[in-house]
LOVO-648742 format. One record per atom (N, C-alpha, C, O): residue number from 1; residue in one letter; atom name; x, y, z. Coordinates in steps of 0.02 Angstrom, whole numbers, plus 32768, in hexadecimal, padded with zeros to 4 digits. Each point is the difference from the previous one (the first is absolute). Layout:
REM residues N
[NUM; 'A'; 'CA'; [X; Y; Z]]
...
END
This chain:
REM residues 83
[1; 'X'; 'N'; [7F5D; 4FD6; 49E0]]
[1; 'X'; 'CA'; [7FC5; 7FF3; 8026]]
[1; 'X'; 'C'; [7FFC; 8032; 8039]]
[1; 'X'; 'O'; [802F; 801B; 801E]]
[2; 'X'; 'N'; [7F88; 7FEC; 7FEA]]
[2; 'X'; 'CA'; [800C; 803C; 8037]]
[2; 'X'; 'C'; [7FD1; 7FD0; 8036]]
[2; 'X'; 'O'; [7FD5; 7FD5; 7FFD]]
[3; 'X'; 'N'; [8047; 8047; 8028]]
[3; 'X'; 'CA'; [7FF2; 7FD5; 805E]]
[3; 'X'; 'C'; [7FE0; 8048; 803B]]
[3; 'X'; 'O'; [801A; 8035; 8011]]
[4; 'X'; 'N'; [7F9E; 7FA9; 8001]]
[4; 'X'; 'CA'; [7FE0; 803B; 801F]]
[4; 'X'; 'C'; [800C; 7FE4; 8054]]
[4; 'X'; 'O'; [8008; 7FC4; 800B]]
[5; 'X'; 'N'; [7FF9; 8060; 801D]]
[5; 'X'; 'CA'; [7FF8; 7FE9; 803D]]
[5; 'X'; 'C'; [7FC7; 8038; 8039]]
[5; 'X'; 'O'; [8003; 803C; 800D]]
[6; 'X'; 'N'; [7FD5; 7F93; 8007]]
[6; 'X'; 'CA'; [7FDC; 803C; 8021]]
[6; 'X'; 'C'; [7FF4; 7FE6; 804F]]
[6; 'X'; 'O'; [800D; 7FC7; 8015]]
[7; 'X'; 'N'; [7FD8; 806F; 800E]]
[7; 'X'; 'CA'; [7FF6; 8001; 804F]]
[7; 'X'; 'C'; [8028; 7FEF; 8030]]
[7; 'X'; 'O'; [8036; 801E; 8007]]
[8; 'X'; 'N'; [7FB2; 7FA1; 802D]]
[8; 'X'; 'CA'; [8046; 7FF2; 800F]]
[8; 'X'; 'C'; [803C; 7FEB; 7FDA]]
[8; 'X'; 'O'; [8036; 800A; 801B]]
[9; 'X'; 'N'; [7FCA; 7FDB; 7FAA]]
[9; 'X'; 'CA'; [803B; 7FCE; 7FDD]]
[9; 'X'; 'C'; [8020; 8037; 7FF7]]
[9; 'X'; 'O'; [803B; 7FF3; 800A]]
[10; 'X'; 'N'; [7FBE; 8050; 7FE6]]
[10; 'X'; 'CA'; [8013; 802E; 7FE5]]
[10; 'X'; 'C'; [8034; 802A; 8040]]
[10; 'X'; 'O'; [8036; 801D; 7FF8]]
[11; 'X'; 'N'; [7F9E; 7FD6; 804A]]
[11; 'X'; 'CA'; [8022; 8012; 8025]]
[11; 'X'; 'C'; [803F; 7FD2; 800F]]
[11; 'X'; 'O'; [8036; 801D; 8004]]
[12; 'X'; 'N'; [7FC7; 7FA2; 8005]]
[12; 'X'; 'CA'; [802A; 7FD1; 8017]]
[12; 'X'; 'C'; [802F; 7FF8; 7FE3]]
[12; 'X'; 'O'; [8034; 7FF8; 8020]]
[13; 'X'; 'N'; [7FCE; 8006; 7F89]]
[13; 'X'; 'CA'; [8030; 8008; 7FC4]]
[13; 'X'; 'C'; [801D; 804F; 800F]]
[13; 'X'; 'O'; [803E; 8004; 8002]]
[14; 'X'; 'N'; [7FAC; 8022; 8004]]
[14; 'X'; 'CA'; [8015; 8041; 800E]]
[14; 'X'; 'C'; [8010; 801E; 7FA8]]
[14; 'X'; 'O'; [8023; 802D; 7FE9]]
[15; 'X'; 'N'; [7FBB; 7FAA; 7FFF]]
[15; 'X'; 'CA'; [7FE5; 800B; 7FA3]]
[15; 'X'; 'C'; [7FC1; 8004; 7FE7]]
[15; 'X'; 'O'; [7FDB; 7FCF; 8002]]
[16; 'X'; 'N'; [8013; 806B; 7FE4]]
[16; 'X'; 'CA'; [7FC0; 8000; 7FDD]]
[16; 'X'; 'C'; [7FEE; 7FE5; 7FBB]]
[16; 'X'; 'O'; [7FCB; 7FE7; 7FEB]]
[17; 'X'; 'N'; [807D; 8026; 7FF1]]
[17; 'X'; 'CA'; [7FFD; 7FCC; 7FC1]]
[17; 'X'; 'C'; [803A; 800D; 7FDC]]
[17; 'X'; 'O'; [8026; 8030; 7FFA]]
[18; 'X'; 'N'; [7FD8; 7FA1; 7FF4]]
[18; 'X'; 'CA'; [8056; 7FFC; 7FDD]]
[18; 'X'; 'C'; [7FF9; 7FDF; 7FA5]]
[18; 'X'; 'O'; [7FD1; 7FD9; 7FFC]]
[19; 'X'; 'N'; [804E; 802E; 7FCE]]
[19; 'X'; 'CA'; [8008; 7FDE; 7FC6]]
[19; 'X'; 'C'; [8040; 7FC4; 7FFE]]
[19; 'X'; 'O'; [803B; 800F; 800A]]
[20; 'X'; 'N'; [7FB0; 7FB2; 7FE8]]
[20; 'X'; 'CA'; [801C; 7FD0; 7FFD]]
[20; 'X'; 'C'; [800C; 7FE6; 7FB0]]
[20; 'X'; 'O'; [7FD3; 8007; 7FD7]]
[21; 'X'; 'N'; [8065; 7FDE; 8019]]
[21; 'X'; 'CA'; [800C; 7FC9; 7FC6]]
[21; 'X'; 'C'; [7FF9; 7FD1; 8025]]
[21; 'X'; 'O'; [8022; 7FF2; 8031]]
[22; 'X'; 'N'; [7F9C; 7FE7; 7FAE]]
[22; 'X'; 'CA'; [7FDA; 7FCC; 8018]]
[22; 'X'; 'C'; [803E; 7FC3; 7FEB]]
[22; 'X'; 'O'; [801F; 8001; 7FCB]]
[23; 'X'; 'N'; [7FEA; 7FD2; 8065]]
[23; 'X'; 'CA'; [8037; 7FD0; 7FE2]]
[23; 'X'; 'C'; [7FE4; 7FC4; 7FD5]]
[23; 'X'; 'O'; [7FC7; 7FEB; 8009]]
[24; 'X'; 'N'; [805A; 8000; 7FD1]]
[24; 'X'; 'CA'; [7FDE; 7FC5; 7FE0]]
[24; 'X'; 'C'; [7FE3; 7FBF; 801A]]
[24; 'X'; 'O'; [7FE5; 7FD4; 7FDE]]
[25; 'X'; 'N'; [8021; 802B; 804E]]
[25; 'X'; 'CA'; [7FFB; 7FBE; 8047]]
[25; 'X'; 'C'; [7FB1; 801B; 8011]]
[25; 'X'; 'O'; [7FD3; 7FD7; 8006]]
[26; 'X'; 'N'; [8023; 8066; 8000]]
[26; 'X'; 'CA'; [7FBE; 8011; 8026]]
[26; 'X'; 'C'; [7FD1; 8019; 7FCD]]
[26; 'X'; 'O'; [8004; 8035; 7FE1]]
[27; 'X'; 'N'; [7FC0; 7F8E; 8018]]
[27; 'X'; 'CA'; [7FD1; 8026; 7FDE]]
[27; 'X'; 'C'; [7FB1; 7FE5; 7FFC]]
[27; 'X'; 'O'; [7FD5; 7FF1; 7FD6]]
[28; 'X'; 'N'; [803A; 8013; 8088]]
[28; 'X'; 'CA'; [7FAD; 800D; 8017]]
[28; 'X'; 'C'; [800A; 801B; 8037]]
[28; 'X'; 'O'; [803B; 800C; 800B]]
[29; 'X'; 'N'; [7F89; 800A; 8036]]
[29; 'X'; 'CA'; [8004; 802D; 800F]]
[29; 'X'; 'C'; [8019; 7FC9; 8058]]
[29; 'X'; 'O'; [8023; 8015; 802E]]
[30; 'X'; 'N'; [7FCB; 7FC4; 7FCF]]
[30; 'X'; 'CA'; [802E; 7FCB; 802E]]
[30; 'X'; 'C'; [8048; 7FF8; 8002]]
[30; 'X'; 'O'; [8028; 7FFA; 802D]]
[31; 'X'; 'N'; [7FDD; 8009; 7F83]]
[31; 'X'; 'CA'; [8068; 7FF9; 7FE9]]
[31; 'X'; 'C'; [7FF7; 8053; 801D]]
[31; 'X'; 'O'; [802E; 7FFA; 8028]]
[32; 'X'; 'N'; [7FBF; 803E; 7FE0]]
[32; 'X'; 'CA'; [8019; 8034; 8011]]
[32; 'X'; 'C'; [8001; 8010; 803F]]
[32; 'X'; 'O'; [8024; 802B; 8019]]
[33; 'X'; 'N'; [7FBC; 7FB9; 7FFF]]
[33; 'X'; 'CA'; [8009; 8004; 8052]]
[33; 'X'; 'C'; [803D; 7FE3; 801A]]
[33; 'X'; 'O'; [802C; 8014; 8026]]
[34; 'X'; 'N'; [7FC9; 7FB1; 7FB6]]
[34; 'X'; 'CA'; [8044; 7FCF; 8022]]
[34; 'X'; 'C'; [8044; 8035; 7FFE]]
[34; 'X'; 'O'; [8024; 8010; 802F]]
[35; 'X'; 'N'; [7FE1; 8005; 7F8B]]
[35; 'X'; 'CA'; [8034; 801D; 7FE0]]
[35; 'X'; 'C'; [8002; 8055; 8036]]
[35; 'X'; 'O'; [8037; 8019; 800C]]
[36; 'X'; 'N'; [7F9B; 7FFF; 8007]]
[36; 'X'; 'CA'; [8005; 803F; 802A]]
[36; 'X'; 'C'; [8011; 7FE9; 8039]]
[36; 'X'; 'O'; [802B; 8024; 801A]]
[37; 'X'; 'N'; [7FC1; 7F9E; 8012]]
[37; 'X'; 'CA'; [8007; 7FE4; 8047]]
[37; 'X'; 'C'; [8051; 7FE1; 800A]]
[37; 'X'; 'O'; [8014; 7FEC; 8037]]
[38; 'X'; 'N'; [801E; 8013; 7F7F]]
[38; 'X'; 'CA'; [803E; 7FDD; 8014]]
[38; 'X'; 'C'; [8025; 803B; 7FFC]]
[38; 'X'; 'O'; [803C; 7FFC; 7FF0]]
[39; 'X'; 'N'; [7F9E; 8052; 8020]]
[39; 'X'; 'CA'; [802C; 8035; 8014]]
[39; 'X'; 'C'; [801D; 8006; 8043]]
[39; 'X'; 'O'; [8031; 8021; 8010]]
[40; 'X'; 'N'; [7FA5; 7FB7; 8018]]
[40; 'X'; 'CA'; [8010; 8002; 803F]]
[40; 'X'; 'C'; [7FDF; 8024; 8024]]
[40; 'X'; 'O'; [7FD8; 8027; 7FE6]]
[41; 'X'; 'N'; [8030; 7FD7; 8066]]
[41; 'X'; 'CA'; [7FEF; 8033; 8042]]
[41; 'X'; 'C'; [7FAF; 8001; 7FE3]]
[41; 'X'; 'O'; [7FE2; 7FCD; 7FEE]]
[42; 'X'; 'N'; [7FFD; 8082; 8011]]
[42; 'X'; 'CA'; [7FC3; 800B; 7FFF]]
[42; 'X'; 'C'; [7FDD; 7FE4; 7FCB]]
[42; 'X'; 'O'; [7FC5; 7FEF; 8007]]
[43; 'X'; 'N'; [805D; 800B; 7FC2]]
[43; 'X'; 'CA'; [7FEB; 7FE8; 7FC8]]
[43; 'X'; 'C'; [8000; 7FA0; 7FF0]]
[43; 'X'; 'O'; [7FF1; 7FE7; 7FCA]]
[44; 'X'; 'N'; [8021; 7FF9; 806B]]
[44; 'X'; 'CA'; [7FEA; 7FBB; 8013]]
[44; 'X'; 'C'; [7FC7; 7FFB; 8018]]
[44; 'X'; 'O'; [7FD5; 7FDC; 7FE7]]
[45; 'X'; 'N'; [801D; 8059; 8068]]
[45; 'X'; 'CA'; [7FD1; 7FFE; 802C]]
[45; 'X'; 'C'; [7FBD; 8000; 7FD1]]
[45; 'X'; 'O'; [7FD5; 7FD4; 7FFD]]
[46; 'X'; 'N'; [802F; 8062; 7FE1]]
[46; 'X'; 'CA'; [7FC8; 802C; 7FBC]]
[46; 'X'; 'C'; [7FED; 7FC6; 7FDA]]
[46; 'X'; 'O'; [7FCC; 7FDF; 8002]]
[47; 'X'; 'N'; [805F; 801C; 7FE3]]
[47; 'X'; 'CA'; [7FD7; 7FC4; 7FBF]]
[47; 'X'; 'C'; [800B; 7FBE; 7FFB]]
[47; 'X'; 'O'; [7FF3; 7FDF; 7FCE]]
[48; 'X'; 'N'; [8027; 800C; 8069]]
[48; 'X'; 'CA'; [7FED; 7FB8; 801A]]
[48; 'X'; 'C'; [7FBD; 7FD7; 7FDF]]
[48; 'X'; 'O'; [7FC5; 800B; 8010]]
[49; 'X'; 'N'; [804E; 7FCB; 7FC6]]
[49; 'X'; 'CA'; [7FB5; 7FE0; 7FEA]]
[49; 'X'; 'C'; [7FC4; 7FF9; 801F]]
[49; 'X'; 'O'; [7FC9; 8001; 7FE4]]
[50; 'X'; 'N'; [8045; 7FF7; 8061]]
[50; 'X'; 'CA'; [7FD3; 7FE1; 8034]]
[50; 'X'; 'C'; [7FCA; 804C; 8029]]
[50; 'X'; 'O'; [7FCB; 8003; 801F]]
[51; 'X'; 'N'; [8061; 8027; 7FCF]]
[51; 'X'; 'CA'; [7FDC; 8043; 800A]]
[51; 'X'; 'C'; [7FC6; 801E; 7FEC]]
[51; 'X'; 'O'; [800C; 801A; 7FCA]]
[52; 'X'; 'N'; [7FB5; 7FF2; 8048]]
[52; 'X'; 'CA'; [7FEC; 8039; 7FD8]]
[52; 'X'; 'C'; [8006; 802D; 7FE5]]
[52; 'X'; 'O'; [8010; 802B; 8028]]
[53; 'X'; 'N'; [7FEB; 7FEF; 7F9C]]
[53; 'X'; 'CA'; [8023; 8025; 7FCA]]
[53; 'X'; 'C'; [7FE1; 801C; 7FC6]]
[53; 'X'; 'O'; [8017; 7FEC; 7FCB]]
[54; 'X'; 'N'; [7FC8; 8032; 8032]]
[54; 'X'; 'CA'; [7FC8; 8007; 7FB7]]
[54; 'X'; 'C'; [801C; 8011; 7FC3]]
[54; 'X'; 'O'; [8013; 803B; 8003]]
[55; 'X'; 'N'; [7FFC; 7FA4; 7FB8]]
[55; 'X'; 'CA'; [801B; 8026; 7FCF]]
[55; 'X'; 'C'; [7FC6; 8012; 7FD9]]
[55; 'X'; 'O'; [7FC4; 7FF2; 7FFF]]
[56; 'X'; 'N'; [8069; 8036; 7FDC]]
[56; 'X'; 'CA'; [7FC9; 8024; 7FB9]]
[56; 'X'; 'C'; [802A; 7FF9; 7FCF]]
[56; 'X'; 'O'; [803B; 8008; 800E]]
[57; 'X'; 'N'; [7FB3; 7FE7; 7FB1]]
[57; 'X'; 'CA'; [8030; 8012; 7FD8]]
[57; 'X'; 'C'; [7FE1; 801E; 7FB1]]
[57; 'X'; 'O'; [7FE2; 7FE1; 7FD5]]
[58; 'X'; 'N'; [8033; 8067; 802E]]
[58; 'X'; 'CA'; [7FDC; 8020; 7FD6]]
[58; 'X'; 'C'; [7FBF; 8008; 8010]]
[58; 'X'; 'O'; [7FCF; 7FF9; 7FDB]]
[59; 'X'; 'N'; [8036; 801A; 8069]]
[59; 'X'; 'CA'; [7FC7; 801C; 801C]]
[59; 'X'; 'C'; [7FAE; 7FC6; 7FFB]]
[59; 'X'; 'O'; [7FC4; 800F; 7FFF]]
[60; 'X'; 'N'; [8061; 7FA8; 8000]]
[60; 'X'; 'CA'; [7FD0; 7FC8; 7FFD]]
[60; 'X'; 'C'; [8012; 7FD9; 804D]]
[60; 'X'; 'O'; [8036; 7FE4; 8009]]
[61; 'X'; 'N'; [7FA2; 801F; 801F]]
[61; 'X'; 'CA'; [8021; 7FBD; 802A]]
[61; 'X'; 'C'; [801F; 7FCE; 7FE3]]
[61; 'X'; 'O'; [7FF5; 7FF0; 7FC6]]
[62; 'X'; 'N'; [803B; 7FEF; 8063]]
[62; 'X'; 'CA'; [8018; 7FDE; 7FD5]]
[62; 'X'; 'C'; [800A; 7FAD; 8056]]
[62; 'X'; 'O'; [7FF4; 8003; 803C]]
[63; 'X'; 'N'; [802A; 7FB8; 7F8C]]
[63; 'X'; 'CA'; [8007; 7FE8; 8024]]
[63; 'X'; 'C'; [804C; 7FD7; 7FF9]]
[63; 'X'; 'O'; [8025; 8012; 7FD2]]
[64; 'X'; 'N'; [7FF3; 7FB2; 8061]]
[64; 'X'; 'CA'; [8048; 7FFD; 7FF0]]
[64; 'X'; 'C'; [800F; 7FD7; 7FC7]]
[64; 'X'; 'O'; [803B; 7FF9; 7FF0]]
[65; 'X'; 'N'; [7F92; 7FE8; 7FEC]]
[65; 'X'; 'CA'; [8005; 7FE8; 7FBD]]
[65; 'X'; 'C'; [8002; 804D; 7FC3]]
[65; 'X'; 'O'; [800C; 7FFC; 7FC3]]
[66; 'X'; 'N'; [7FEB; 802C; 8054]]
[66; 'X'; 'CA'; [7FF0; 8044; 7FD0]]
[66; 'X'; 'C'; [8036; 800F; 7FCA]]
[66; 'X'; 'O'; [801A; 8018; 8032]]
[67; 'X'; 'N'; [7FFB; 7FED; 7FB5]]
[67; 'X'; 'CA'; [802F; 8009; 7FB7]]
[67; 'X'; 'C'; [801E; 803C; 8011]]
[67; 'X'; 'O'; [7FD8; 8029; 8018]]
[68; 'X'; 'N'; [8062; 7FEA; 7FE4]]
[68; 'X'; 'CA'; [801D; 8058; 8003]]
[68; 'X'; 'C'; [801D; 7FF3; 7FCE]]
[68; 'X'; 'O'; [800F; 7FC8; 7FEA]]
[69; 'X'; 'N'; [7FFE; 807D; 7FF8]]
[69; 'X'; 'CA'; [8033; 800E; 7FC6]]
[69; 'X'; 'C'; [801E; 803D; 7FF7]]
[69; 'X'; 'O'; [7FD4; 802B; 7FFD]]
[70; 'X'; 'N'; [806A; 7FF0; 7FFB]]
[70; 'X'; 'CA'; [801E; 8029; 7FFC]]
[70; 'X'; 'C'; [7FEC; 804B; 8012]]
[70; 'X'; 'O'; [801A; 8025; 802A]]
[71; 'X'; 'N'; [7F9F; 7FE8; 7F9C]]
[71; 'X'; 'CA'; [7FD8; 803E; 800E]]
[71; 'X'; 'C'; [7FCD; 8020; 8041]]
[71; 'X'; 'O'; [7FE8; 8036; 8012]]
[72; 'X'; 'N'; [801B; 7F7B; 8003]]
[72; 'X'; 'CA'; [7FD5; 7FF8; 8022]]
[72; 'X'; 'C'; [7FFA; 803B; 8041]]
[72; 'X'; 'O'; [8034; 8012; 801A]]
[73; 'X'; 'N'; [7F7E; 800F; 8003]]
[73; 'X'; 'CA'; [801C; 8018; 804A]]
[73; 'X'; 'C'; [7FEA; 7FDA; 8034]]
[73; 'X'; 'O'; [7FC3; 7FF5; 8006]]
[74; 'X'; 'N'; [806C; 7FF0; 802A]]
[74; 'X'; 'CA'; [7FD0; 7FCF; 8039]]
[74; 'X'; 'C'; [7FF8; 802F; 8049]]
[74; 'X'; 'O'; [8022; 802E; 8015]]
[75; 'X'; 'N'; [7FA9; 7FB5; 8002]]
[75; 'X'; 'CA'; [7FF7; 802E; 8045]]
[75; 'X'; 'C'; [800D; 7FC9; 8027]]
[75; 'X'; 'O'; [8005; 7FC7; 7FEA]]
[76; 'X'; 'N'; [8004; 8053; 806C]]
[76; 'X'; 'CA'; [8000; 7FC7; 8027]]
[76; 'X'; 'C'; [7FDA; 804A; 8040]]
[76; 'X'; 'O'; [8009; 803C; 8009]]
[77; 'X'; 'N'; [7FCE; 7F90; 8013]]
[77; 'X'; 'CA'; [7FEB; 801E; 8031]]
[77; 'X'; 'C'; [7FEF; 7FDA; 802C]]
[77; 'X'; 'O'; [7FFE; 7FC5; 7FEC]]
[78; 'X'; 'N'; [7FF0; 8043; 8057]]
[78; 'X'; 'CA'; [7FD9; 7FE3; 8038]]
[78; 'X'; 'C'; [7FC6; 7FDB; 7FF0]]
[78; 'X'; 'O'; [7FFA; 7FF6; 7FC4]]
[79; 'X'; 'N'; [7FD8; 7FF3; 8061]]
[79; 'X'; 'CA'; [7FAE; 7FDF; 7FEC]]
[79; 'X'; 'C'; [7FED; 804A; 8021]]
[79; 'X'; 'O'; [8026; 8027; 801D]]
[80; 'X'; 'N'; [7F9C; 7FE1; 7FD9]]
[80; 'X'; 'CA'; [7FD9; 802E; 7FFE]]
[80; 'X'; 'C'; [7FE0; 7FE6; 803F]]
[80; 'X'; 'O'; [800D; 7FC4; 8005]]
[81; 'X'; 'N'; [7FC8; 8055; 8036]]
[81; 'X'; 'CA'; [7FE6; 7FE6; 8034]]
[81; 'X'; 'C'; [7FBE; 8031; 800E]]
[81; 'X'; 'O'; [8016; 8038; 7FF1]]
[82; 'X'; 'N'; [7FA9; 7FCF; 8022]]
[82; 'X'; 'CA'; [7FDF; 8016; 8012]]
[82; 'X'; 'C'; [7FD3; 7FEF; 8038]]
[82; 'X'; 'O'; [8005; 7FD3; 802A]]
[83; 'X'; 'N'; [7FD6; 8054; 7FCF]]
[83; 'X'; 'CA'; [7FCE; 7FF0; 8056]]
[83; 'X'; 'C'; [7FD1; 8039; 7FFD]]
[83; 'X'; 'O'; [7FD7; 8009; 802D]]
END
C-alpha cells in the first residue's frame, strides 16, 4: 500500500510517502489511522481520530468506514480552507 502525505502532515511526519504491508487487522481507512497513530510522538498527534484529516483513497475521498486494500494508494492531507 502506498501512503501519501501532504502540506503540513508532510511537514510534521517529516514523510512525504512511504509503502506499507497493510496488516491484516487494518482494513478501513479509520483501522489505518489508528494503526499509523500507535507509532507514537508526531504520528499520535497526526492521526488521532478526533483530528481533522482528509483521506483519499485512490484518488476518491474517502471516509473512516472506507475499505483499503493492499494496492491501494491513500492520501492524507489537511482540510482545505478558503476566504
Amino acid at each position: 500500500m502506498k501512503l501519501l502525505y501532504f502540506a503540513r502532515l508532510r511537514e510534521r511526519l517529516g514523510c512525504a510517502q512511504e509503502s506499507i504491508e497493510r496488516p491484516p487487522e487494518v482494513a478501513t481507512v479509520a483501522q489505518l489511522r489508528l494503526w499509523l497513530a500507535a507509532r507514537g510522538g508526531e504520528w499520535t498527534e497526526v492521526m488521532q481520530a478526533d483530528r481533522s484529516v482528509r483521506v483519499a483513497v485512490n484518488q476518491d475521498m474517502a471516509q473512516a468506514d472506507t475499505p483499503i486494500a493492499d494496492a491501494d494508494e491513500v492520501a492524507f492531507f489537511p482540510p482545505v480552507t478558503g476566504g
